[in-house]
N, C-alpha and C positions, 0 to 999 in steps of 0.2 A: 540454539541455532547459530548463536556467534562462532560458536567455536568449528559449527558445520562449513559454515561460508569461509574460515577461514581454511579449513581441509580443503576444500574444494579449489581454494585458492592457487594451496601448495599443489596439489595433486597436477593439476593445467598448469603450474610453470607460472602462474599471474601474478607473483611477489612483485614487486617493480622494489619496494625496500622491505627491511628487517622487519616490519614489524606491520601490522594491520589493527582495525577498529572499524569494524563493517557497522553501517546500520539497519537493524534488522526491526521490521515493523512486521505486525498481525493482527488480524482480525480479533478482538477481545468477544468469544462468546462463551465466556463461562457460565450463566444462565442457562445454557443448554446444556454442556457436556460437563465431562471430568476435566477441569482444567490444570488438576494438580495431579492428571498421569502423565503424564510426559509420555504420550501416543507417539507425537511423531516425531523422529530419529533424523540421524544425518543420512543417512542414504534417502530419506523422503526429502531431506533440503537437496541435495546432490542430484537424485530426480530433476527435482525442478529447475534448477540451476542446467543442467545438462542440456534440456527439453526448453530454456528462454531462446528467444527471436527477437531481433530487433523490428522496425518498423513500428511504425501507431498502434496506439493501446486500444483496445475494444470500450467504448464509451455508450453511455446511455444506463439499458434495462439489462445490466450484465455484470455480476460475478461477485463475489461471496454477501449473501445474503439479500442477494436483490426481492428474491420469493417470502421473506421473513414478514411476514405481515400481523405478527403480534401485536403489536403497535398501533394498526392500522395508519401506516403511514406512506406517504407518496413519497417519491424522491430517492427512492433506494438505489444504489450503483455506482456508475463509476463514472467520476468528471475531471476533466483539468482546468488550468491557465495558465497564463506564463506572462510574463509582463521582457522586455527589453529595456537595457537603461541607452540610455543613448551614449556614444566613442566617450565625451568627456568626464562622464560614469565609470568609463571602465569598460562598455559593449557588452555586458554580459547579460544572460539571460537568464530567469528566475523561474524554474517550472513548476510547478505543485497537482500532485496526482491525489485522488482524493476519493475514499471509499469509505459511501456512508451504507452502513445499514443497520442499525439501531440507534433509539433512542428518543429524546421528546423533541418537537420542536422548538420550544424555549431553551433546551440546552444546545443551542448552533445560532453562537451569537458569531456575525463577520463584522468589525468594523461600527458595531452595535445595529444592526442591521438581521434583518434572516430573511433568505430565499429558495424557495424551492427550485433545482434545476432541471430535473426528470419528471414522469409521470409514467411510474413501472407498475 
């Protein structure tokens, strides 16, 4: 999919320099499918890439594997935060998007801490 985001790059003109290093994240659900066919292709990253919107992300009881309830587990979906540091920081803002939908409770440790944020 690197190498898609990078096509899609060239293709819209969005080089700004020579060279790119996208970071490309996914859902890990090989427990259910074939994770070693390589199903989806650059035109399915290109899709979606064509087809994103800016504005707020859909949060809460929503989107890849919120329904997956093998686990029986609460908290499946999609959450953020974002911290600011204050001018003498630097002003910058720190975002983290965060989709969970597998796995045990004990392995979602924050800070040595665990919380659940949804109830899907």
């Amino acid at each position: 999919m690197r190498d898609a985001v990078i096509g899609w790059q060239v293709r819209n003109r969005l080089m700004s320099q020579p060279w790119s290093l996208p970071v490309v994240a996914e859902t890990y659900d090989g427990l259910l499918n074939d994770i070693d066919g390589f199903h989806v292709k650059a035109e399915h990253a290109w899709e979606a890439l064509d087809g994103a919107r800016g504005g707020r992300v859909d949060e809460g009881c929503v989107g890849g594997g919120y329904r997956d309830d093998r686990l029986r587990m609460e908290g499946r979906g999609i959450g953020s935060a974002s911290r600011r540091l204050d001018r003498k920081s630097g002003g910058y803002t720190l975002g983290i998007l965060v989709q969970l939908n597998c796995g045990r409770p004990r392995e979602l440790t924050i800070a040595g801490r665990f919380r659940w944020v949804a109830n899907c």
